[in-house]
N, C-alpha and C positions, 0 to 999 in steps of 0.2 A: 504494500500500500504506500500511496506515494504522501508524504506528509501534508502536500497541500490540499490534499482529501480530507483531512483530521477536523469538525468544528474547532474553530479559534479557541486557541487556551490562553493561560495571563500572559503580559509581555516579559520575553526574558531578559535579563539580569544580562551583561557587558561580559561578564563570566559565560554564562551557559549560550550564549548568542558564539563563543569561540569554543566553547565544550562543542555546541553543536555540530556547527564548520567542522569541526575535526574528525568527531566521531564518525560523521557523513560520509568524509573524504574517503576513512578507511572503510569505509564497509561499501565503497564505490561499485566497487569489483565484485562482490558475495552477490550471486544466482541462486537460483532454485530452492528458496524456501517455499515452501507450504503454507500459505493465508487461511486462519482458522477461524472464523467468530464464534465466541462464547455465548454471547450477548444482544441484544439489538444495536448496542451504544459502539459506534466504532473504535473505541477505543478496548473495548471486551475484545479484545483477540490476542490470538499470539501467532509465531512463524515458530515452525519444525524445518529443519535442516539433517538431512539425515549424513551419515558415516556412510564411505564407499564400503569400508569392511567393520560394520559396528558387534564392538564388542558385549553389545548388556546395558553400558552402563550411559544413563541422560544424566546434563544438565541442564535444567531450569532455572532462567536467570530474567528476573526483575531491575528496570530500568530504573536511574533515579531522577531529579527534578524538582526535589523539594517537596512532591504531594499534588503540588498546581501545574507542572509541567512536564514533558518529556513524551516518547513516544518508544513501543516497541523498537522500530527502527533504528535507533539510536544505538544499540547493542548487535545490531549484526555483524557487526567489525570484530567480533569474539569467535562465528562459530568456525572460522576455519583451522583455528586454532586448536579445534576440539574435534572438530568433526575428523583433520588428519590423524589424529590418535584413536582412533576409531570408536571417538563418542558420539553421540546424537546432541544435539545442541539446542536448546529453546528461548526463543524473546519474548518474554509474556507482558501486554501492554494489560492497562487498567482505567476507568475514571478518576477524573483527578479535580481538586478541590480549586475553588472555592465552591465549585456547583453541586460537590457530590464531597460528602464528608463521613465520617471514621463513621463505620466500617465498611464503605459501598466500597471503594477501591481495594481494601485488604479482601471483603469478597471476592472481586475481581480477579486477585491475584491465586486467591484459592481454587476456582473455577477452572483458572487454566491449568493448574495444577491439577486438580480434579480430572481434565479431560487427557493430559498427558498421561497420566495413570492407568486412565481408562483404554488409553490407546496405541501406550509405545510399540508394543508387540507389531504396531504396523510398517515400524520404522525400524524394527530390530534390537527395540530394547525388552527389559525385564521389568516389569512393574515393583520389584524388590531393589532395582537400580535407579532409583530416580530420587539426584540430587539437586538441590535448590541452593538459588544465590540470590544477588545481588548488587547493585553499588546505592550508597547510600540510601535515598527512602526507599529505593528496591531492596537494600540491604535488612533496611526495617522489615518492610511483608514477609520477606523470605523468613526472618527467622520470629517472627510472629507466628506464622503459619507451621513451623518447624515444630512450634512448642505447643501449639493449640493445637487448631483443626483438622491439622493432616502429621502429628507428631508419632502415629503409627503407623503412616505410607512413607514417609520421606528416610531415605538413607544417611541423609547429613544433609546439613548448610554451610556456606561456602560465603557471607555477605564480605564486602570490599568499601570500607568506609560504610558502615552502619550506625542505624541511629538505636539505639538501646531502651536507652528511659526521658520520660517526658516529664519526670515527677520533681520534685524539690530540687534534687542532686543532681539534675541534668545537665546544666551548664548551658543549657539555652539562653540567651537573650530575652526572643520573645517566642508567644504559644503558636505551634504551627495553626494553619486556617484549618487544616482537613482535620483536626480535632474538633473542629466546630464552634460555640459560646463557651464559654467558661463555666457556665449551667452545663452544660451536658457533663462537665466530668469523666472524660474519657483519657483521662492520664496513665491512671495503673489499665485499666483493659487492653490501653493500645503499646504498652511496655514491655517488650521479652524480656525485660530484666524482671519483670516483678509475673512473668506466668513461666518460671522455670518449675516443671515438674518434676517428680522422681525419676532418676535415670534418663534424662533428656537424649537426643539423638548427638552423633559426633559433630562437633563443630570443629571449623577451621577459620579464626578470624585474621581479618586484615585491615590493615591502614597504610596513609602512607608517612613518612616519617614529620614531615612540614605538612600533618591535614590538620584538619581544624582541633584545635586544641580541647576540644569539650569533645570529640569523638574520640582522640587517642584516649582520654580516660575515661572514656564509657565502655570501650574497648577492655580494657586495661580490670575494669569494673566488671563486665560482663563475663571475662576467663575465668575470673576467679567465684565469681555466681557459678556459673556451669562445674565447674570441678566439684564446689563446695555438694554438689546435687547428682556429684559423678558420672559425669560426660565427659569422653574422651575428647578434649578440648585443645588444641592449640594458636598459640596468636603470632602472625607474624609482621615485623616491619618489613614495609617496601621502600626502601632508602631512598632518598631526595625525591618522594615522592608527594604531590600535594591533593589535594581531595579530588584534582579532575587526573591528574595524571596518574592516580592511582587507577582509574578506571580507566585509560589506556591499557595497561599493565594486563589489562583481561583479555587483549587479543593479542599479544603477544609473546609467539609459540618460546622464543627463545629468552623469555624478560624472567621478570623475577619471581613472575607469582602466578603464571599458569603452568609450567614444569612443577613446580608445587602442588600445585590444587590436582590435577591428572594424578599425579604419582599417591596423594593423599586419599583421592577416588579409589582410585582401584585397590587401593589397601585398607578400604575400609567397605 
């Protein structure tokens, strides 16, 4: 889908306006995904990218944007990265705020999760292989969704500059919009730091070493939640890396942090 098909979302930030350029550029070249709609809302979809020779194992990976922006598309510039290792590869788009607020888009995210589940076998996965990601508020869903709703389908999560907790300790600034009023109180529900259950699924988190300073210690915060609840957890830096170039980092066969994630895949 081509983005100028997408209804108008907020205007971007001087940041995401060169996050986007870029991410564009590299994913210029990526063919033959599979266009899915979950949803009526265009933005309910996601692209399947299949492996020449797939071994079993997907990832499912959520875009970021802050909540108010972004598009599947944006993350296509990862799957070749994966797909030549012979994984299956997913961009799961969502609604996104200020028009649709917590929890439309975390359903969203679930959904397409839900239909990959439902469907890998078609692409040459195993429905006991399906791992989720994401970068930043995709970072968020994914491992929302990790620990909640789909905490007994998912194999691990995999987020890349995540957003954790929304509550006191977050280090926010200000309240994201896709929380909605301040009446709703949707802080601890919309927090994988405060829905860690017993024996939570494996995590593998990431940052980059210059990202935003309130996520390295959310990060930092969230390893040690997950252990404390005994989940095979590990966090790693992505050195001179800043909150968009860490999301670089995710198509980039020879970088620092998908030879990682692959190798931490198939070993778990």
């Amino acid at each position: 889908m081509e983005i100028e098909d997408y209804p108008p979302q907020e205007p971007l930030s001087e940041a995401a306006i060169a996050y986007q350029r870029e991410v564009m550029a590299r994913g210029s070249t990526v063919n033959g995904g599979d266009e899915i709609q979950t949803g009526p809302d265009p933005y309910q979809s996601l692209v399947m990218f299949r492996s020449g020779r797939p071994n079993g194992t997907t990832l499912a990976f959520i875009h970021g944007g802050g909540w108010t922006n972004g598009y599947k598309e944006w993350m296509t510039f990862m799957a070749p990265a994966f797909t030549g290792a012979g994984i299956t590869f997913a961009s799961i788009g969502y609604r996104l705020a200020p028009k649709h607020t917590f929890p439309s888009g975390f359903e969203d995210a679930c959904a397409g999760v839900r239909w990959i589940l439902d469907n890998i076998a078609n692409y040459g996965g195993k429905p006991d292989r399906v791992f989720v990601g994401g970068h930043s508020a995709g970072g968020h869903y994914a491992s929302l969704l990790a620990l909640t709703e789909l905490s007994d389908q998912v194999q691990g999560c995999l987020p890349i500059s995540g957003v954790y907790d929304f509550g006191a300790h977050s280090g926010l600034t200000t309240r994201p919009r896709f929380l909605g009023s301040a009446e709703d109180k949707n802080e601890q529900a919309a927090s994988p730091i405060s829905n860690i259950g017993e024996r939570p699924c494996p995590f593998l988190l990431a940052h980059g070493s210059n990202d935003f300073p309130h996520l390295i210690e959310q990060a930092r915060r969230m390893k040690e939640a997950l252990a404390i609840k005994g989940s095979d957890v590990s966090r790693i830096t992505l050195a001179d890396r800043n909150h968009f170039t860490a999301s670089y980092a995710g198509g980039e066969a020879e970088g620092p942090w998908v030879p990682h994630a692959i190798s931490w895949m198939l070993t778990h």
